[in-house]
C-alpha positions as CSV (number, residue, x, y, z in Angstrom):
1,X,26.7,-2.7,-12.9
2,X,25.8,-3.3,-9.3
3,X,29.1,-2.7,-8.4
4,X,27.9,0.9,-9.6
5,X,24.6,1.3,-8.4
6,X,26.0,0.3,-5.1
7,X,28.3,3.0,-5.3
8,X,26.3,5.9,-5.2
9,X,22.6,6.9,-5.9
10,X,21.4,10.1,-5.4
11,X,18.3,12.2,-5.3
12,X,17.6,15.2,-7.6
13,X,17.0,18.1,-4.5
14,X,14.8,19.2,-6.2
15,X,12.0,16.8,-5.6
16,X,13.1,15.2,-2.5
17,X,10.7,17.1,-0.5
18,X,7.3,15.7,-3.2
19,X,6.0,12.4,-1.8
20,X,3.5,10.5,-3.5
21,X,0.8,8.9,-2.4
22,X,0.7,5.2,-1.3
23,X,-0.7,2.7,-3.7
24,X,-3.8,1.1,-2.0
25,X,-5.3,-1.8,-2.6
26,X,-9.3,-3.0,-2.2
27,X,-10.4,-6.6,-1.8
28,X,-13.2,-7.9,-4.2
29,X,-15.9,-9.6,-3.0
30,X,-17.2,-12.7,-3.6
31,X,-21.2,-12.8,-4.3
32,X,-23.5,-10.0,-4.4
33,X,-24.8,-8.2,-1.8
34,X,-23.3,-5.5,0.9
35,X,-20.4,-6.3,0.8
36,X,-20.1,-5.8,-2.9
37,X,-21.5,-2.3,-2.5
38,X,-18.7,-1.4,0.3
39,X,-16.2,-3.1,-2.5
40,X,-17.6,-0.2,-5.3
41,X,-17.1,2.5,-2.6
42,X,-13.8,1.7,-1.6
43,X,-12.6,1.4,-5.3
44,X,-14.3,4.6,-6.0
45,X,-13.1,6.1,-2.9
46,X,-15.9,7.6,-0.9
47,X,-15.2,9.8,2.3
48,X,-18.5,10.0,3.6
49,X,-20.2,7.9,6.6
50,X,-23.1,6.6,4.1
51,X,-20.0,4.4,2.2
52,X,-18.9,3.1,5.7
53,X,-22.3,2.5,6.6
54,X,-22.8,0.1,3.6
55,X,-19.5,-2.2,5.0
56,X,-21.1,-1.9,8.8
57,X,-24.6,-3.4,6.8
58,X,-22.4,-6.0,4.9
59,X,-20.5,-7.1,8.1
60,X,-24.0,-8.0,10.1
61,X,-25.0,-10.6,7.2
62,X,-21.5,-11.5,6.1
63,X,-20.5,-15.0,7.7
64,X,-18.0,-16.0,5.4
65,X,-14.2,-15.0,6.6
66,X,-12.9,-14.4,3.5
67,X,-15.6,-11.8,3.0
68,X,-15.6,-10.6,6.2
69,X,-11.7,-10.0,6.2
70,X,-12.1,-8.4,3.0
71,X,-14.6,-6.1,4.0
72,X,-12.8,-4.9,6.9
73,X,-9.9,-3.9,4.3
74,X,-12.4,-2.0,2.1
75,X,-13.8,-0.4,5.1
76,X,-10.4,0.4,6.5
77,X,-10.0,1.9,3.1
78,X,-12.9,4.1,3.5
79,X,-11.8,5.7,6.7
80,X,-8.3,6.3,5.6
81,X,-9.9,8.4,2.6
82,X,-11.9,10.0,4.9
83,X,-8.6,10.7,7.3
84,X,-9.8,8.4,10.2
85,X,-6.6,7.2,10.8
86,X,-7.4,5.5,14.1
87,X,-10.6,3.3,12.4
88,X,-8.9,2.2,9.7
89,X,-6.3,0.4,11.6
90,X,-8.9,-1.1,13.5
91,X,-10.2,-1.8,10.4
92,X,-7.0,-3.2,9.2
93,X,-6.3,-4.9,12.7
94,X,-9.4,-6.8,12.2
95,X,-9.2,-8.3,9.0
96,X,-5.4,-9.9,9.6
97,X,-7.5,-11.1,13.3
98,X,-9.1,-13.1,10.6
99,X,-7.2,-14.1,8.2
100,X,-3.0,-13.3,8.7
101,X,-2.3,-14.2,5.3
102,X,-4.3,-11.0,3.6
103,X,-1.7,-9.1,1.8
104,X,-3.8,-6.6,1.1
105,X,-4.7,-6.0,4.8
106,X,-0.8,-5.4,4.9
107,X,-0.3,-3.1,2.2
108,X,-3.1,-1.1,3.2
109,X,-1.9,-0.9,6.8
110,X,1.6,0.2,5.4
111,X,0.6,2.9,3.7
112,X,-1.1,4.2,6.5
113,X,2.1,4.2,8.3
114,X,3.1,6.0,5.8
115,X,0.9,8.9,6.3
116,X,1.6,8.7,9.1
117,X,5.1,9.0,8.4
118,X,5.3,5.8,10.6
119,X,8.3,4.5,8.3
120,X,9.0,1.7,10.5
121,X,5.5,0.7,11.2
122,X,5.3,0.8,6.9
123,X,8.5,-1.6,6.4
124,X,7.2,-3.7,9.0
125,X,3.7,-4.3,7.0
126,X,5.0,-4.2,3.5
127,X,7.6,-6.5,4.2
128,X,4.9,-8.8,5.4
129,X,2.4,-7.9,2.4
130,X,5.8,-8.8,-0.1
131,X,5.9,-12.2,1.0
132,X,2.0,-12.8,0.4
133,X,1.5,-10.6,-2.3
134,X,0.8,-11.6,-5.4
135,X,-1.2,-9.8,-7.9
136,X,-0.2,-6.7,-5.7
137,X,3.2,-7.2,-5.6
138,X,4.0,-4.4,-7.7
139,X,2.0,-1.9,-5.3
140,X,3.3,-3.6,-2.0
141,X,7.5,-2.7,-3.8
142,X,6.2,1.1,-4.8
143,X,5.3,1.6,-1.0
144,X,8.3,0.2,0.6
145,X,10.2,2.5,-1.7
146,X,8.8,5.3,-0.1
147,X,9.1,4.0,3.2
148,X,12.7,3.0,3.0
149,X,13.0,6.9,1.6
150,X,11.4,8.0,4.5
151,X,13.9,6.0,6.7
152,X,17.3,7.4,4.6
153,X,17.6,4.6,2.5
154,X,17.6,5.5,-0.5
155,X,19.6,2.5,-2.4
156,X,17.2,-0.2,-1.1
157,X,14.9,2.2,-2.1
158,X,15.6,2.5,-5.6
159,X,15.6,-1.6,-6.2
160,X,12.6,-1.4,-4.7
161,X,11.3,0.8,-7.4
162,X,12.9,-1.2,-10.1
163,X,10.9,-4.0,-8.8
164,X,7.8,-2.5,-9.4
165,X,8.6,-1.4,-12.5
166,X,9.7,-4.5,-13.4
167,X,6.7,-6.4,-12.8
168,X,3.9,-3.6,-13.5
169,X,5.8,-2.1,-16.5
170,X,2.9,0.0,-17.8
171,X,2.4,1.4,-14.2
172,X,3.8,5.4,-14.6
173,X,4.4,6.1,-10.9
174,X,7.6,3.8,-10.0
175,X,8.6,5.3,-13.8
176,X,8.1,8.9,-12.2
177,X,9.6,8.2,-9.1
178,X,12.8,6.5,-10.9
179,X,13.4,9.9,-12.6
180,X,14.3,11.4,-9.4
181,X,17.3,8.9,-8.8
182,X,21.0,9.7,-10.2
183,X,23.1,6.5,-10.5
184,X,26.5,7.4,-10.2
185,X,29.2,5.1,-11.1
186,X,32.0,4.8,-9.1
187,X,34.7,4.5,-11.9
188,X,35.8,1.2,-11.5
């Protein structure tokens, strides 16, 4: 079987050009407050300066650093929604600055790479994020499919999107994406 999925796998050209979009990933917050209110905007994905504002309000009270890393993430969030690429790996920068072991700071700073079509950059991060991930696992596998698409590999791409099938089961985008792939067998 993997003698046959190493063979050959092949893209349908018909959709090789249609990329999805990243998964993302917010970080809850402990406690009430302003940081809970830039969580809520991040998961509902505000563009708008008045959502960032409410992370800048939560980051002046904020003294715990698992909060305050988290915020950073759901700010960072905010600003790649509204397509301020540059502030949200600030944002992103800043949270790992605190705590290196954020996978969700990770994933989210890989799938800016990849809009960015920064593929390396993306491997780099989700890589990372794979290690430490663990209820995002699923997500952190979707991305680096796309990423290692974006760099020509296509069969480390496909495990990849096995793997997130395989632990997120009911979660139709790896399904999607898995359609596009052709396993060939080599005859042998």
């Amino acid at each position: 079987m993997l003698r046959s999925f190493l063979a050959s796998v092949a893209l349908g050209w018909t959709l090789v050009a249609f990329s999805p979009a990243p998964a993302l990933a917010q970080v809850k917050i402990l406690g009430k407050g302003p940081g809970e209110d830039c969580y809520k905007a991040a998961v509902e994905r505000r563009t708008h300066f008045a959502a960032v504002d409410l992370c800048d309000s939560a980051l002046l009270v904020e003294t715990s650093t698992r909060n305050r890393s988290a915020t950073f993430v759901n700010r960072g969030l905010l600003h790649m929604f509204g397509e301020r690429w540059e502030a949200a790996r600030d944002d992103f920068d800043k949270a790992l600055a605190l705590d290196k072991r954020l996978a969700e700071a990770y994933l989210n700073r890989g799938a800016l790479a990849l809009y960015r079509k920064d593929y390396a950059a993306a491997l780099t991060d989700l890589d990372q994020a794979i290690l430490l991930a663990e209820d995002r696992l699923p997500q952190a596998y979707f991305n680096r499919a796309l990423a290692r698409e974006g760099k020509g590999d296509v069969a480390g791409a496909y495990q990849d999107l096995l793997a997130a099938q395989t632990l997120a089961p009911a979660w139709e985008l790896p399904k999607a994406e898995l359609k596009r792939y052709r396993v060939l067998s080599s005859g042998g």
